[in-house]
N, C-alpha and C positions, 0 to 999 in steps of 0.2 A: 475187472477192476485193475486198477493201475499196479496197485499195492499200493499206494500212499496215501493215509487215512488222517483227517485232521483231526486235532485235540478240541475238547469243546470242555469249557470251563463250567464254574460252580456256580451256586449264589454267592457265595462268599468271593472278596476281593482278592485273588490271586496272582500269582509272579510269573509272569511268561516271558521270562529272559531268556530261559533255557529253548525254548523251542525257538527252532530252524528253522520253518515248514513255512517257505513262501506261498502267497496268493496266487501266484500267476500256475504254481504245481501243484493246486488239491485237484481232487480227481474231481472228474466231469457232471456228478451228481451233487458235487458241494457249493458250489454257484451257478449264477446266471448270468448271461450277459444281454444288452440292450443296445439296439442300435435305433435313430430315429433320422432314417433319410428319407430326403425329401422326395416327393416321386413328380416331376415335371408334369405338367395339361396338355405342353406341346410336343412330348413323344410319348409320355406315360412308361418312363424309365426313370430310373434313380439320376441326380443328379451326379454329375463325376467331378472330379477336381478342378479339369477346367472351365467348368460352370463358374465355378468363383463366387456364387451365391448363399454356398448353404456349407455347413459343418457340423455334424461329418459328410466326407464324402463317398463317391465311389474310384477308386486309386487305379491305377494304368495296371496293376498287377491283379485285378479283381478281387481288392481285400478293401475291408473300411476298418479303422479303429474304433471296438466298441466298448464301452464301457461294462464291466464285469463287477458283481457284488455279489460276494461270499453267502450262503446263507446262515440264520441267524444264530448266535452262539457258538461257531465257526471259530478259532484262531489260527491266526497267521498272519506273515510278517508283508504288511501293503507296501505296492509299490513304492523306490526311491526311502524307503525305510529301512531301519535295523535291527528293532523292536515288533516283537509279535503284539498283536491287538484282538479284543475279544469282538464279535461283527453283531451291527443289529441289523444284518438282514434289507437294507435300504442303502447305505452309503457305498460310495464308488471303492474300490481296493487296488484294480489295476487296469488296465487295457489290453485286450488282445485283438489279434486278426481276425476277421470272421468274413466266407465268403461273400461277393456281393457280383452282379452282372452292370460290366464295363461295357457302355455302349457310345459310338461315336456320331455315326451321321449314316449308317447304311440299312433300310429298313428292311426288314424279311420280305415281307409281303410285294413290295419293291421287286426284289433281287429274282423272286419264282417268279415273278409275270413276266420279267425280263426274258427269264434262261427258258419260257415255254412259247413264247412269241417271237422273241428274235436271239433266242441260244443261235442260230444258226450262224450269225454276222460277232458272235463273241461279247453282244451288248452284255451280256448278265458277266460275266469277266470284269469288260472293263468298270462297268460299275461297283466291282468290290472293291477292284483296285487291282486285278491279275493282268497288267497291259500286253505281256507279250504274250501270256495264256491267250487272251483275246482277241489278238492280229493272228497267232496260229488260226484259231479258228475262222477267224474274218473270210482269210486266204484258203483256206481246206474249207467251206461252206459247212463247219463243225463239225471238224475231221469227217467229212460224209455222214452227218444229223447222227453219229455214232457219240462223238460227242456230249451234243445236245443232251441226248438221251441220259447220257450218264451224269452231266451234270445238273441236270434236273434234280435227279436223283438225290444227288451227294448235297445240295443245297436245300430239297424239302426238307431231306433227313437234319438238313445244318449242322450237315459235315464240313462243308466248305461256310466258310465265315470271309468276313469282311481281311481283305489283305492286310490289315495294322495289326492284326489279333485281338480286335476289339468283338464285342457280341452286337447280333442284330438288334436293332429297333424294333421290336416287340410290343403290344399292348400287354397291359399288366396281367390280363385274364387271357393272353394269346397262348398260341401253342409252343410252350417254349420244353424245348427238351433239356435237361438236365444229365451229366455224365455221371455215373455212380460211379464211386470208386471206396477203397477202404483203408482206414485210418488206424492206429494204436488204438481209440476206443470204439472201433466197430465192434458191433454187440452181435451177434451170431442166435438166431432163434431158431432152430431145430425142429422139425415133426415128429409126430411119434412114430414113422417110419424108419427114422435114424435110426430112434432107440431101440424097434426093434430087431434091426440088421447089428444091434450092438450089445443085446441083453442085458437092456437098463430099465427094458418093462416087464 
C-alpha cells in the first residue's frame, strides 16, 4: 500500500472542506480507470494520434489519456477542483496515463521474413528504417550471414523494433511480447519457500 488511505463518508450529509486527499493520489485499489480505443480492421492495432479519427488515442510516448472513477463512497478532491466530493462509483474524477502499443507502419511478421530471406543484402534493416545498419550489411553479405543470424534473433525476440521507436504491426491475438518491469505499486507474491528460508511458517 501506498500509505494514503481515502476517507469515505456517512449517510448523513457531511463537510469535507477539511480533506486534502486528491483523486489522481488514492492508492491503486480505490479506483478504476477505463480507456475505449479504437482497434483498426486494417492493422488490428489501436488507433494512434495521427490517425485523427478516434479519441482517445494512442500518443507517440505509448500512453493514452484514460478516464479514471473513484470507487463508490470514496472522497476526494476531482480534477481542476478544490473541494473534496463524496463518489458514486460511475462519474469521471481525473485522468491518468495508462500504457498503450504505439504502432506506425512496420509489420512484425514483415520484418522476420525479411531478416530470414534476405537479412543477408540488409533488406530487414532497411525496412525498419536502420539505413546504414543495412548498406553495412549490403556490403559485408551480413557481416558474413554472422549477422543475419543474430539479427533474426534480436527481431523474433523484438528486440530490435522499427527505427522511430514506434512498436510492430501486430495482430490483436499475435505474439506480442511484453517487457515486465516494476512500479511503486508492484505487489510482490511470495511462496512458501521464502517463508520458510525466513521462519514465517
Amino acid at each position: 500500500s501506498s500509505g494514503i488511505n481515502a476517507e469515505y463518508g456517512g449517510d448523513q450529509k457531511e463537510d469535507y472542506s477539511k480533506i486534502q486527499l486528491y483523486c489522481r493520489d488514492l492508492p491503486q485499489e480505490q479506483f478504476h480507470c477505463k480507456v475505449d480505443l479504437v482497434i483498426l480492421k486494417s492493422t488490428e492495432a489501436y488507433s494512434t494520434c495521427e490517425d485523427k479519427n478516434s479519441d482517445p488515442c494512442c500518443r507517440s510516448n505509448r500512453t493514452v489519456l484514460a478516464s479514471c472513477v473513484p470507487l463508490r463512497d470514496v472522497v476526494c478532491i476531482p480534477e481542476g477542483e478544490a473541494v473534496a466530493e463524496k463518489w458514486d462509483g460511475i462519474t469521471e474524477a481525473f485522468k491518468r496515463e495508462e500504457p498503450c502499443r504505439y504502432v506506425t507502419g512496420c509489420d512484425y511478421r514483415t520484418a522476420l521474413v525479411l531478416s530470414v530471406f534476405l537479412g543477408m543484402f540488409g533488406i530487414d534493416r532497411f525496412y525498419l528504417g536502420y539505413y546504414a545498419i543495412g548498406l553495412l550489411k549490403f556490403c559485408t553479405f551480413g557481416f558474413f550471414l554472422l549477422g543475419q543470424l543474430v539479427d533474426i534473433i534480436l527481431i523474433a525476440t523484438q528486440t530490435v523494433g522499427p527505427a522511430d521507436g514506434s512498436d510492430y504491426y501486430i495482430g490483436y491475438y499475435g505474439p506480442i511480447l511484453n517487457r515486465v518491469h516494476m512500479e511503486n505499486h508492484t505487489y510482490f507474491q511470495y511462496g512458501s519457500y521464502y517463508y520458510k528460508q525466513h521462519g514465517e511458517l
